[in-house]
C-alpha positions in Angstrom: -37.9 -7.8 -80.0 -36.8 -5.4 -77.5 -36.9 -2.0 -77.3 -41.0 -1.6 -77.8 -41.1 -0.1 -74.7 -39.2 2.1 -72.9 -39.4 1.5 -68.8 -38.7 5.2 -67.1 -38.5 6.1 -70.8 -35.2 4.3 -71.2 -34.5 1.7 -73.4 -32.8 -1.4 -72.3 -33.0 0.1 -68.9 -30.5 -0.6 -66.2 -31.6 -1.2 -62.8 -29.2 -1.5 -59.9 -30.4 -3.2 -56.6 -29.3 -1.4 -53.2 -30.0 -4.4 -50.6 -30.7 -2.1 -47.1 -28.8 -3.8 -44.0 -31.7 -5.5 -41.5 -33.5 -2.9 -40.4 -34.6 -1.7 -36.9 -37.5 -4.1 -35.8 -36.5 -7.2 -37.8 -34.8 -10.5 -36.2 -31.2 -9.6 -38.1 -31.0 -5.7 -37.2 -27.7 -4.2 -35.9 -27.2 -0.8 -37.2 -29.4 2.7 -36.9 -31.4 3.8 -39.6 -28.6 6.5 -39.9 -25.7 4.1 -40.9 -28.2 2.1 -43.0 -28.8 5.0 -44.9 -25.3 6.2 -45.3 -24.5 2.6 -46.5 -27.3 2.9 -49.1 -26.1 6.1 -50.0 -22.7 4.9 -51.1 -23.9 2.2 -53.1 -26.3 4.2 -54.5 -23.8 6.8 -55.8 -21.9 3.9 -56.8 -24.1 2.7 -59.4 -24.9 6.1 -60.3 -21.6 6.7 -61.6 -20.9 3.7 -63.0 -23.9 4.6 -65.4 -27.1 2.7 -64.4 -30.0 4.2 -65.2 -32.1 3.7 -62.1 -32.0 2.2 -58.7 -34.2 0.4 -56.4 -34.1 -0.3 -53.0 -34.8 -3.2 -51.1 -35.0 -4.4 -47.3 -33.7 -8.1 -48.4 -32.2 -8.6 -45.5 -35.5 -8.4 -43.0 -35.3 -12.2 -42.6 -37.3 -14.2 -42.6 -40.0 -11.9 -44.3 -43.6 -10.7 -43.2 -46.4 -12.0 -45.6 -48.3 -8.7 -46.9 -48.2 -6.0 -44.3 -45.0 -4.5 -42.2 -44.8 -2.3 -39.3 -44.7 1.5 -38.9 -41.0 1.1 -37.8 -40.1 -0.5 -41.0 -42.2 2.3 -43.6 -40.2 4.8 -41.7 -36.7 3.5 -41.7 -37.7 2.6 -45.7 -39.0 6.3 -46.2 -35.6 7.7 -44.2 -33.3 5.4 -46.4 -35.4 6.1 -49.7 -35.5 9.9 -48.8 -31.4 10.1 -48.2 -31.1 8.0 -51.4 -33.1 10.4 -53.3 -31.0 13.6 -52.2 -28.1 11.8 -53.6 -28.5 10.7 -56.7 -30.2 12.2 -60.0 -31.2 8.7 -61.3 -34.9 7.5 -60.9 -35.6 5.6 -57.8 -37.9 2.5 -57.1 -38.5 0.6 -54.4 -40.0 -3.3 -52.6 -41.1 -3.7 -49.3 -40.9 -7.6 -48.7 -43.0 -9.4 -48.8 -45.5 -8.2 -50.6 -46.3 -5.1 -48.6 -47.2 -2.9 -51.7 -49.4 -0.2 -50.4 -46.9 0.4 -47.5 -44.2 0.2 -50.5 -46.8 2.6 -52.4 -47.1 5.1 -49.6 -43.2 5.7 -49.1 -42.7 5.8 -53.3 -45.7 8.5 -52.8 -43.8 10.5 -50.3 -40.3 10.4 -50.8 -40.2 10.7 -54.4 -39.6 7.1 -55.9 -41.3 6.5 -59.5 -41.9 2.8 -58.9 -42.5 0.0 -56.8 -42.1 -3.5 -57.6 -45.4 -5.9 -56.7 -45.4 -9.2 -55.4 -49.2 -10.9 -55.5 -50.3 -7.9 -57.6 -52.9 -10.9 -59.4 -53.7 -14.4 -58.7 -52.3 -16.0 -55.9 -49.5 -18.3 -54.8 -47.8 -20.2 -51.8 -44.6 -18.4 -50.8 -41.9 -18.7 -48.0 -44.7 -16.4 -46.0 -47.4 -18.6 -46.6 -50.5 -18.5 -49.1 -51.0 -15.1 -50.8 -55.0 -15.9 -51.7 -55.9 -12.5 -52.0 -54.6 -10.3 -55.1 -53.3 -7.1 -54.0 -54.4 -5.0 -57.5 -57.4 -3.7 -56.5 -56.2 -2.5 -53.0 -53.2 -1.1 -54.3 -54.8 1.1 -57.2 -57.0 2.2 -55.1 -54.5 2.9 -52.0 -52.8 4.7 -54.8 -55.7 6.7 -56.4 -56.8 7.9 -53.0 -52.5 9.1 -52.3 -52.7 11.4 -55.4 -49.6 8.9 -56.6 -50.9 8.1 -59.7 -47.0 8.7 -61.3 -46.0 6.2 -59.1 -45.4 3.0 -61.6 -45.9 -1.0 -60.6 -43.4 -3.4 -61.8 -45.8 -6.3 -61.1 -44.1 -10.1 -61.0 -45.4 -13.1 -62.9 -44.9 -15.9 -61.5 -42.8 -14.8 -59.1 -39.3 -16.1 -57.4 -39.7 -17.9 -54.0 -42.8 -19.5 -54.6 -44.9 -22.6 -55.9 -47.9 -21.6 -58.9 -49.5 -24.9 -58.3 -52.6 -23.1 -57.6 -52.6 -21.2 -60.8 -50.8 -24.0 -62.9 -53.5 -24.3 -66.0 -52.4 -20.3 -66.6 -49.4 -20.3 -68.6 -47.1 -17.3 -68.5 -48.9 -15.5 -71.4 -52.1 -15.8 -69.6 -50.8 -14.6 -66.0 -49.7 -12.0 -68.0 -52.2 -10.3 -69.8 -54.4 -10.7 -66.4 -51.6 -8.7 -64.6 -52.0 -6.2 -67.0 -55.6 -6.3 -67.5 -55.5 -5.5 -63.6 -53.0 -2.5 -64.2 -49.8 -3.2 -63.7 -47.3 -0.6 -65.6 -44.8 -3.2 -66.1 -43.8 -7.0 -65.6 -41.2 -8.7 -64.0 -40.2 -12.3 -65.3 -37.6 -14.2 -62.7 -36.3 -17.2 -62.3 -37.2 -19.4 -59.3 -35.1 -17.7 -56.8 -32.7 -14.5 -56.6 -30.1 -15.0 -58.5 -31.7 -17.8 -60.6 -31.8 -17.1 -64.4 -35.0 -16.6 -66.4 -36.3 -18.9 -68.2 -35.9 -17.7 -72.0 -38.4 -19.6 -73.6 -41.1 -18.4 -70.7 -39.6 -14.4 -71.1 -40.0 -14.5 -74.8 -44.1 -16.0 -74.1 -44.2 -12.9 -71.3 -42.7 -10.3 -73.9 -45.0 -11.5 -76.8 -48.0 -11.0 -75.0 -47.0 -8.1 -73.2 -48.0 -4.2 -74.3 -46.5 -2.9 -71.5 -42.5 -2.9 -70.5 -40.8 -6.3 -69.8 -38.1 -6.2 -67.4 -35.8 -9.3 -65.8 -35.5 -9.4 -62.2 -33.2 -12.5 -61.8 -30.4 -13.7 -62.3 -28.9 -11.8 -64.7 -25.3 -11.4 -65.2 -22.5 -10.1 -67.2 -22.1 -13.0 -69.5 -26.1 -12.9 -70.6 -27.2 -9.5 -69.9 -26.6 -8.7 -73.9 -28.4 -11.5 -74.9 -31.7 -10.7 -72.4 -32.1 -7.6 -73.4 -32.4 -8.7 -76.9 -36.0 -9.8 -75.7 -36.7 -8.3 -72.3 -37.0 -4.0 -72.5 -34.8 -3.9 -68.6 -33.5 -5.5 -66.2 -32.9 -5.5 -62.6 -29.4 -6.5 -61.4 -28.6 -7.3 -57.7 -26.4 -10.8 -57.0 -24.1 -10.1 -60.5 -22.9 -6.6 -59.0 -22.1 -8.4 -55.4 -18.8 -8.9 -54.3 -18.6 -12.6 -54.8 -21.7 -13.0 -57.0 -23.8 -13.3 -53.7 -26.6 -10.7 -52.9 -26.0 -10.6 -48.9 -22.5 -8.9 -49.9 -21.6 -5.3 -50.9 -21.4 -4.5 -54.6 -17.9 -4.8 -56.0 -17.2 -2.1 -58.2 -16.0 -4.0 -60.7 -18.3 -6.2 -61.0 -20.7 -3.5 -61.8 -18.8 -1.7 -64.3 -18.1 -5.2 -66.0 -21.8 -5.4 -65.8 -22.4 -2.5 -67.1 -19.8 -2.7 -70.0 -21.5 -6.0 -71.1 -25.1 -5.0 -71.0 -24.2 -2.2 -73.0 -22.9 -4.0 -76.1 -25.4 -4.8 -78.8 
């Protein structure tokens, strides 16, 4: 079943999470946006050469998160770290601004050179750490982007996403949510489990993938001992906790955790 579509015109694409260190603004924030960027830099290069095919950057350690909209200091340490990512590296580059801010996300992709963002509350709505997101940022967000010129700039839109209840949307099965995430124009879609780290659900990807015509990708909770067997259904995946020293996402990636990642997602 995989392999139908081709996300950043890779099959069975490999995407490696950089995790920024806190940055400047937010209740955990030590470092300049200098270091933070150096540190991004390394593991960015890391993953490069251990032969994943994209990257994408994340402020995951902004605890505990905004709901929708950051501030200016946080889109311009993002664009700094994004932009000394991009100088470094040859593979594409995506990026999240958590939680949810997606046009902020949109405008830094636009300007430093990313080629995707990934979308949280692109349709429908949910309850989340942050609180209720009751208003669907697709419309917004296309817009935001039409009016950028960043048309090339891809969404990676989540269905059901991690960290939150669905209770609100609970007669929509994963099929449904869906085909309405891509009927409101998302590029791609996410499946997670219920929290980073988590594992998918299979039975719920293979739903997603059947009624998908756009590319599937996993964003949780993959590892080296089931990477083969996701991407016999799911066309990517995006790999943060597995490459961690320790398993856990707060930690740096351990080398060889990623090239045993790497070596197991490869077979087929």
């Amino acid at each position: 079943m995989s392999g139908d579509f081709a996300f950043l015109g890779v099959p069975r694409c490999l995407i490696g999470m950089v995790h920024l260190a806190a940055l400047p603004g937010s209740p955990r924030s030590e470092l300049r946006v200098s270091e933070i960027a150096r540190q991004a830099v390394i593991e960015a290069k890391l993953l490069e050469r251990l032969g994943f095919d994209a990257i994408m950057i994340e402020n995951m350690h902004d605890l505990p998160y905004l709901r929708r909209h950051v501030g200016s200091e946080i889109v311009a340490a993002m664009s700094a770290c994004v932009l000394s990512v991009r100088a470094a590296v040859k593979i594409p580059i995506g990026l999240q601004i958590l939680a949810g801010a997606n046009q902020e996300a949109m405008s830094v992709a636009h300007a430093c050179g990313a080629a995707f963002i990934r979308a949280e509350g692109f349709a429908l709505a949910s309850v989340a750490d942050e609180g209720i997101f009751d208003q669907a940022d697709a419309g917004p967000l296309l817009r935001h982007r039409k009016m950028l010129g960043a048309q090339r700039v891809m969404i990676a839109a989540d269905v059901l996403k991690k960290h939150a209840s669905h209770a609100i949307t609970s007669d929509l099965n994963a099929a449904e949510q869906t085909r309405t995430l891509i009927f409101c124009g998302a590029d791609s879609i996410i499946v997670t489990g219920k929290a980073t780290g988590q594992p998918v659900d299979f039975e719920q990807l293979g739903l997603v993938k059947e009624a998908s015509r756009v590319p599937v990708l996993v964003g949780s909770g993959a590892r080296a001992d089931n990477a083969s067997e996701l991407l016999e259904i799911a066309d990517g995946i995006i790999v943060g906790s597995d490459l961690k020293r320790g398993g856990r996402w707060q930690n740096p990636i351990d080398p060889a955790r990623a090239k045993a990642f790497i070596k197991a997602a490869r077979k087929k």
